[in-house]
GUMARMAR-523876 format. One record per residue (C-alpha): residue number from 1; residue in one letter; x, y, z. Coordinates in Angstrom, 1 decimal. Example, Ala and Ser with C-alpha at 12.3 -4.5 7.8 and 13.67 -1.06 7.14 Angstrom:
# GUMARMAR-523876
{nr 1; rest a; xx 12.3; yy -4.5; zz 7.8} $
{nr 2; rest s; xx 13.7; yy -1.1; zz 7.1} $
//
This chain:
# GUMARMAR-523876
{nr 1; rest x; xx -104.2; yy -63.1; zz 24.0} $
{nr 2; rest x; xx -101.0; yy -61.7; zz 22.6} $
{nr 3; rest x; xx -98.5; yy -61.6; zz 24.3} $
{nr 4; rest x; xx -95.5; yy -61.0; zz 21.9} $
{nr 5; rest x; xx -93.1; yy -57.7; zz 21.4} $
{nr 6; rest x; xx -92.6; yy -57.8; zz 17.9} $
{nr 7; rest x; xx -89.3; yy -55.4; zz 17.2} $
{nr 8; rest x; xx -89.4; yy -54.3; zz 13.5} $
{nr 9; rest x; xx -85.7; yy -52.7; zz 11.5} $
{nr 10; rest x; xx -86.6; yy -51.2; zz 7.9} $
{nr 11; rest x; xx -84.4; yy -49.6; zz 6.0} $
{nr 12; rest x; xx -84.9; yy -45.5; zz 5.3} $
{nr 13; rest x; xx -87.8; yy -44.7; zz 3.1} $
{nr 14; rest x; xx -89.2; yy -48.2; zz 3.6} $
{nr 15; rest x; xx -92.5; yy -47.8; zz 5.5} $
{nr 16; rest x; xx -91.4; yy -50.1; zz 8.3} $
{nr 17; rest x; xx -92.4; yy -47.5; zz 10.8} $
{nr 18; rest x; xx -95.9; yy -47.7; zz 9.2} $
{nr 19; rest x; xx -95.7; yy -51.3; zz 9.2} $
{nr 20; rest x; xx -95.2; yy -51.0; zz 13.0} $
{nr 21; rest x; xx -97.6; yy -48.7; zz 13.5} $
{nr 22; rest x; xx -100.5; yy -50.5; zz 11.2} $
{nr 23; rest x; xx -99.4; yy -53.9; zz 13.6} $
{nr 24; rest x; xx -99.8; yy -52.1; zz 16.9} $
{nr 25; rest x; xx -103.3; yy -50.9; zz 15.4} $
{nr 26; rest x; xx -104.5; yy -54.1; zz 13.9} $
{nr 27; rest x; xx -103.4; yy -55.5; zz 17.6} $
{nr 28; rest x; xx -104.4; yy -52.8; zz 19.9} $
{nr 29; rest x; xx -101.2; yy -52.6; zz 21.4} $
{nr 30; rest x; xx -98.8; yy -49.8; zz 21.7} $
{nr 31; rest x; xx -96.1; yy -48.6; zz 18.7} $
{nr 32; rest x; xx -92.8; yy -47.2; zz 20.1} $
{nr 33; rest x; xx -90.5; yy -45.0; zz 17.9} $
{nr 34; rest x; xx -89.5; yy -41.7; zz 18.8} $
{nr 35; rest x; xx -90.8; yy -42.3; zz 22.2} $
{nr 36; rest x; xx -88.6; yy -44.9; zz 22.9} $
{nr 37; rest x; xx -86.0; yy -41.6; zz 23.3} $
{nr 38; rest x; xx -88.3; yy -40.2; zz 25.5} $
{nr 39; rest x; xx -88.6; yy -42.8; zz 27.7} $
{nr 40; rest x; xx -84.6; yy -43.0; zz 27.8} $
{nr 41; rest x; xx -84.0; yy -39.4; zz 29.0} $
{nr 42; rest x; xx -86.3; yy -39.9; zz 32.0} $
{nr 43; rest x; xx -84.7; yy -43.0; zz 33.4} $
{nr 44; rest x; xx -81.0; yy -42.0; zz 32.8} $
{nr 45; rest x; xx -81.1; yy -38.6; zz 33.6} $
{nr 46; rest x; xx -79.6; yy -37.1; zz 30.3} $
{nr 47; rest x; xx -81.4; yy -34.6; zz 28.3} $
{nr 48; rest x; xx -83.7; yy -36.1; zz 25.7} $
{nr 49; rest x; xx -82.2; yy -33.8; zz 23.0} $
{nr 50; rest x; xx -78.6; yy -36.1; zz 23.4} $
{nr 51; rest x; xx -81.2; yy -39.1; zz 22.1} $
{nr 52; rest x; xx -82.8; yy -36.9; zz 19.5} $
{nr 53; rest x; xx -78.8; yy -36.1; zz 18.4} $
{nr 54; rest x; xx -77.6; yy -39.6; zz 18.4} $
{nr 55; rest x; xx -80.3; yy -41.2; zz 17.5} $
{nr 56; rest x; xx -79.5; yy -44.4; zz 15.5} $
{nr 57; rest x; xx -76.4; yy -42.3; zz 15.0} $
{nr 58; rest x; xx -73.0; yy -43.3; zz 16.2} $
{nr 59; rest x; xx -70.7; yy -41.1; zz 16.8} $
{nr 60; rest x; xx -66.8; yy -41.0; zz 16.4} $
{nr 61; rest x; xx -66.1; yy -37.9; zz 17.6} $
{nr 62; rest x; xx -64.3; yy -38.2; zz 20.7} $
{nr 63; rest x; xx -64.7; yy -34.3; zz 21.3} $
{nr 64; rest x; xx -68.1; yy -33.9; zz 20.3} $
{nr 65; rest x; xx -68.8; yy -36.2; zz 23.5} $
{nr 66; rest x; xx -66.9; yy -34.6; zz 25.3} $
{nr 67; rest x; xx -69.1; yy -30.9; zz 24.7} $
{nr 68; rest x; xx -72.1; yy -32.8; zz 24.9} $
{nr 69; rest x; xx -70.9; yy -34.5; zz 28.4} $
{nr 70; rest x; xx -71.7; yy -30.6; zz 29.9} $
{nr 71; rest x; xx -75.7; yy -31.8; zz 29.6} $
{nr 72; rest x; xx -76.9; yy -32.3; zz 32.8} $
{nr 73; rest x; xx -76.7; yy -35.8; zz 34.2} $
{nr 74; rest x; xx -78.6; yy -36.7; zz 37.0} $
{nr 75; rest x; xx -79.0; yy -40.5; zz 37.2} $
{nr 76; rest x; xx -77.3; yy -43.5; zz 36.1} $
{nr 77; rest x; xx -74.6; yy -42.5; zz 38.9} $
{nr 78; rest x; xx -72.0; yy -45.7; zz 38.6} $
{nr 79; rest x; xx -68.7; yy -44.7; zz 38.2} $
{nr 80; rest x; xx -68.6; yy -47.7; zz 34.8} $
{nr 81; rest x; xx -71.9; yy -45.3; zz 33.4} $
{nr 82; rest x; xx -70.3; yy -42.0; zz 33.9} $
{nr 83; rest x; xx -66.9; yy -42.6; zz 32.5} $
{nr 84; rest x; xx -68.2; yy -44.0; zz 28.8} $
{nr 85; rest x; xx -68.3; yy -42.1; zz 25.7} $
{nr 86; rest x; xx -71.7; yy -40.2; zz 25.7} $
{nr 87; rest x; xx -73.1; yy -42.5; zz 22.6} $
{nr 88; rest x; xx -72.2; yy -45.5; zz 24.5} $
{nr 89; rest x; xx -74.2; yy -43.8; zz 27.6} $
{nr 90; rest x; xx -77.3; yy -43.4; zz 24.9} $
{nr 91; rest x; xx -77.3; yy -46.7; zz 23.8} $
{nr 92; rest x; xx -77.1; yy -48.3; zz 27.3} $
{nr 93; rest x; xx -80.1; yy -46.1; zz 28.5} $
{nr 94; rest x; xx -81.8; yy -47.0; zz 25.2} $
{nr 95; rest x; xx -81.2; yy -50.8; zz 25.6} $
{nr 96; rest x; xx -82.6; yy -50.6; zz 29.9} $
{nr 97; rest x; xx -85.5; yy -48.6; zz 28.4} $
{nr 98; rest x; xx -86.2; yy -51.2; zz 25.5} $
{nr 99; rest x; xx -86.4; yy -53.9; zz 28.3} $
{nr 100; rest x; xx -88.2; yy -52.1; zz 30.5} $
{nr 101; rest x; xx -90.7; yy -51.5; zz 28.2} $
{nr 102; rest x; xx -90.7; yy -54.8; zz 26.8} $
{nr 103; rest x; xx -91.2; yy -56.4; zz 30.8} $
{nr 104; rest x; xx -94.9; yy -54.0; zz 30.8} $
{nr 105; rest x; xx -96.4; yy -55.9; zz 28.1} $
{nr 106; rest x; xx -96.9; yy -56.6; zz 24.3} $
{nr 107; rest x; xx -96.1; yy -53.5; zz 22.0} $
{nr 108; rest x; xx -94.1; yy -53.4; zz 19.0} $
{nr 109; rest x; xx -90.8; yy -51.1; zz 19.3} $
{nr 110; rest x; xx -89.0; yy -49.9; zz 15.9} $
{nr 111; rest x; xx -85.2; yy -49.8; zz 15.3} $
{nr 112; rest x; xx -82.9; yy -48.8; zz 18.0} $
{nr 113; rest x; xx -81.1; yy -52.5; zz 18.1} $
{nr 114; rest x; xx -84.5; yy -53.6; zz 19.8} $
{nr 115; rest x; xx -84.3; yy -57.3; zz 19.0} $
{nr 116; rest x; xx -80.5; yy -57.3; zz 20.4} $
{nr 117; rest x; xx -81.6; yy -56.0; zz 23.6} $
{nr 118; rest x; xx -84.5; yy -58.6; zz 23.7} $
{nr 119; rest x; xx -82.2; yy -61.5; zz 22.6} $
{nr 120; rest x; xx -83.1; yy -63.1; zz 25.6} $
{nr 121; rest x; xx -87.5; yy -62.8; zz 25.6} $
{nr 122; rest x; xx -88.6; yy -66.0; zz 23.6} $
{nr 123; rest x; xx -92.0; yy -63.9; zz 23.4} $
{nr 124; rest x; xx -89.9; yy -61.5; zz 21.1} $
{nr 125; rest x; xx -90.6; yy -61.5; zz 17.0} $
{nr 126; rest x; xx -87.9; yy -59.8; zz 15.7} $
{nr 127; rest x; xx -88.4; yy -58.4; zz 11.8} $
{nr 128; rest x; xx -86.9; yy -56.5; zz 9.3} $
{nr 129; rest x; xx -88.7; yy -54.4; zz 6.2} $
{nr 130; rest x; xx -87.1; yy -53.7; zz 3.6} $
{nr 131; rest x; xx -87.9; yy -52.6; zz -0.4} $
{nr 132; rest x; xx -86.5; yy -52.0; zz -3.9} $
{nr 133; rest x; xx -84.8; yy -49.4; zz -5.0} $
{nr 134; rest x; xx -87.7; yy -47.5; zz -6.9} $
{nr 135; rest x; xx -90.0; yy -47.7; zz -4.3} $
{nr 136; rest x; xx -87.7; yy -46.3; zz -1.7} $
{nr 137; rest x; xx -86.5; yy -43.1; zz -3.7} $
{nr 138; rest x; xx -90.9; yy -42.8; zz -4.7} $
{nr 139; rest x; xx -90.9; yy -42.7; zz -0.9} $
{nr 140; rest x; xx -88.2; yy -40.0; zz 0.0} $
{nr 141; rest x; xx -90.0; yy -37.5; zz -3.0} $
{nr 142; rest x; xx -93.5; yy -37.9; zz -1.9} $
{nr 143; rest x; xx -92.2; yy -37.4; zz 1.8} $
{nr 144; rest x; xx -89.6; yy -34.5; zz 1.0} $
{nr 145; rest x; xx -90.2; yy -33.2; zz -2.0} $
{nr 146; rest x; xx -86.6; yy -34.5; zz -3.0} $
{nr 147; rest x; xx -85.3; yy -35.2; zz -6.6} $
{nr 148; rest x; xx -83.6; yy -38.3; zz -7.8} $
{nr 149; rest x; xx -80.5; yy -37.3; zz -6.8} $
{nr 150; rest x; xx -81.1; yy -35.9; zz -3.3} $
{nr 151; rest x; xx -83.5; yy -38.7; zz -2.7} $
{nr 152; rest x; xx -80.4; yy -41.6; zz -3.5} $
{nr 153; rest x; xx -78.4; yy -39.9; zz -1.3} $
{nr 154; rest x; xx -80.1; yy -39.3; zz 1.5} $
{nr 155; rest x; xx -81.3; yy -43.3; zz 1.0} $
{nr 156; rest x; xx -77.3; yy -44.0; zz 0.7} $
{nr 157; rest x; xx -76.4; yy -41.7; zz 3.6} $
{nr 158; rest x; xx -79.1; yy -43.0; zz 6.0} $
{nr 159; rest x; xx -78.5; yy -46.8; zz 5.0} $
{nr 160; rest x; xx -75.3; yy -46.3; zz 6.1} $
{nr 161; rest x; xx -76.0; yy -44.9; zz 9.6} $
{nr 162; rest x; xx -78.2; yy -47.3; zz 10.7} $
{nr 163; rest x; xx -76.2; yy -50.4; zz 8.9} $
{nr 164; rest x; xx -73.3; yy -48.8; zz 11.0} $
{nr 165; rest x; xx -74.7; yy -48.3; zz 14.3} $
{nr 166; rest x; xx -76.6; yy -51.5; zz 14.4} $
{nr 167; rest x; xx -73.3; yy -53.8; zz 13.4} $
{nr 168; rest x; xx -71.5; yy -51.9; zz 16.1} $
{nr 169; rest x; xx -73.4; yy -52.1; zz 19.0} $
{nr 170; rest x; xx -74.9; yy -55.6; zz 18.3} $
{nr 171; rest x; xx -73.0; yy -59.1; zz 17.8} $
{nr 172; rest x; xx -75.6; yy -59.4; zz 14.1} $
{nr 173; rest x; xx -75.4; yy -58.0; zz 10.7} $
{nr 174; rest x; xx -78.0; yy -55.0; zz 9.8} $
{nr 175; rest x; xx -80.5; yy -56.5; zz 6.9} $
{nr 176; rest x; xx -78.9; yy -59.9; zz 7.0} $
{nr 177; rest x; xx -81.9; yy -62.3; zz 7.3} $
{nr 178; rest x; xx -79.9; yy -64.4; zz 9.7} $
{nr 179; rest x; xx -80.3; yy -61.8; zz 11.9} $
{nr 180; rest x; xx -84.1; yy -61.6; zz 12.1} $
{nr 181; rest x; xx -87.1; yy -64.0; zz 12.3} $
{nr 182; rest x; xx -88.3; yy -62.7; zz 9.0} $
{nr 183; rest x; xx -87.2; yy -60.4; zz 6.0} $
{nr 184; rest x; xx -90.0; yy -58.4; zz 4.0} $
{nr 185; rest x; xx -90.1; yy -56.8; zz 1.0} $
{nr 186; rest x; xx -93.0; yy -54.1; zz 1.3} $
{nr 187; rest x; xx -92.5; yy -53.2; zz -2.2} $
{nr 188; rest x; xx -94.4; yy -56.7; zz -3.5} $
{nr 189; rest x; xx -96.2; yy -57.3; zz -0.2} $
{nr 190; rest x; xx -97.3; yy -53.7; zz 0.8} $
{nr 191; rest x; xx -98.0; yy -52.8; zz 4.7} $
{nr 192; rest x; xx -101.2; yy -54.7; zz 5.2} $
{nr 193; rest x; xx -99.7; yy -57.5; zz 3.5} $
{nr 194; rest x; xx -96.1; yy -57.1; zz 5.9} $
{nr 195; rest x; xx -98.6; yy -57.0; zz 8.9} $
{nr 196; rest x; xx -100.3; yy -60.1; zz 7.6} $
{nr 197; rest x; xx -97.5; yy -62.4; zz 7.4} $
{nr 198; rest x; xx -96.1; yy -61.1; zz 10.4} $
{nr 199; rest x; xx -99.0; yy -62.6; zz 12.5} $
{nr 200; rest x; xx -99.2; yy -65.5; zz 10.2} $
{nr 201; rest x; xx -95.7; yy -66.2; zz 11.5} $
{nr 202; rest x; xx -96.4; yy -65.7; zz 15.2} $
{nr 203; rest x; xx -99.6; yy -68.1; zz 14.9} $
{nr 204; rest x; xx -97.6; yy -70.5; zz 13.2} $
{nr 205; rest x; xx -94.9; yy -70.0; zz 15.8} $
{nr 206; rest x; xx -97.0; yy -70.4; zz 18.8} $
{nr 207; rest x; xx -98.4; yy -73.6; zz 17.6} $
{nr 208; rest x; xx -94.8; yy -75.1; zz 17.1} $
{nr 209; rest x; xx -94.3; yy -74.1; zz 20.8} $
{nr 210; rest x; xx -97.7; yy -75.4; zz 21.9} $
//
């Protein structure tokens, strides 16, 4: 029986969501992504568009937090929780919901400094997918029907956002493989192959715990 939360970071364009997804599949156990945000917004009590907006996204705006402060706020009613910054609030709600899901059983969760906020579960896999240059911007005009250029940037742009919110908010460096249990490059392994090693690790893993 598995019992395992296997947390995946990818950079953009890299098919680590599909690597999530083809793992949750392969292991019949649920794939969290987007619905991670969901799950967010109806514990804290903030609007789930504030997640949509901030999503992986932080935010330096002191007045844009301010505006978006007016959203209705109905839980999380400690004075420490309603005087942060807004992003700060949508991390913390993100982090309670990651371990909250995590404490209901094996799934894999994507992104959202997952494996920071399950430091702590030994039954956690933490992994990061990454790929080459060409098979990224492939990716981004396939999915978007972008050209060269608009497909580097975007790859730059988002890069940057993630690399910056995950080094922020977590004591690790985004993509450095001393931050993960394992590093894997979909562009020479593909997804199948990503999902295979990821449970060849676990097994080998669970034996060396055995």
């Amino acid at each position: 029986m598995d019992d395992y939360i296997y947390t995946i970071g990818r950079e953009f364009g890299s098919d680590g969501k599909n690597v999530g997804i083809a793992l949750a599949k392969k292991l019949n156990i649920k794939c969290y992504d987007k619905e991670l945000l969901a799950e967010a917004a109806k514990q804290s009590g903030l609007c789930e568009e504030i997640f949509e907006n901030h999503d992986e996204k932080p935010t330096n705006s002191f007045l844009y937090s301010l505006v978006m402060d007016t959203y209705s706020m109905n839980g999380y009613a400690s004075a420490p929780f309603l005087d942060m910054p807004l992003n700060h609030k949508v991390f913390l709600a993100q982090f309670e919901a990651i371990k909250k899901i995590a404490a209901e059983g094996p799934c894999v969760i994507v992104g959202r400094c997952a494996d920071y906020a399950l430091a702590e579960n030994p039954n956690c896999i933490n992994v990061f997918i990454h790929a080459d240059w060409d098979y990224r911007i492939e990716n981004m005009k396939k999915r978007f029907q972008f050209n060269e250029k608009q497909a580097k940037d975007t790859l730059t742009k988002k890069d940057k956002q993630r690399a910056s919110y995950y080094n922020y908010y977590t004591s690790k460096k985004w993509g450095d493989s001393k931050s993960y249990d394992l590093t894997l490059d979909i562009s020479k392994l593909g997804i199948d192959g990503c999902v295979d090693m990821i449970l060849k690790y676990r097994d080998i893993y669970d034996a060396i715990r055995q």
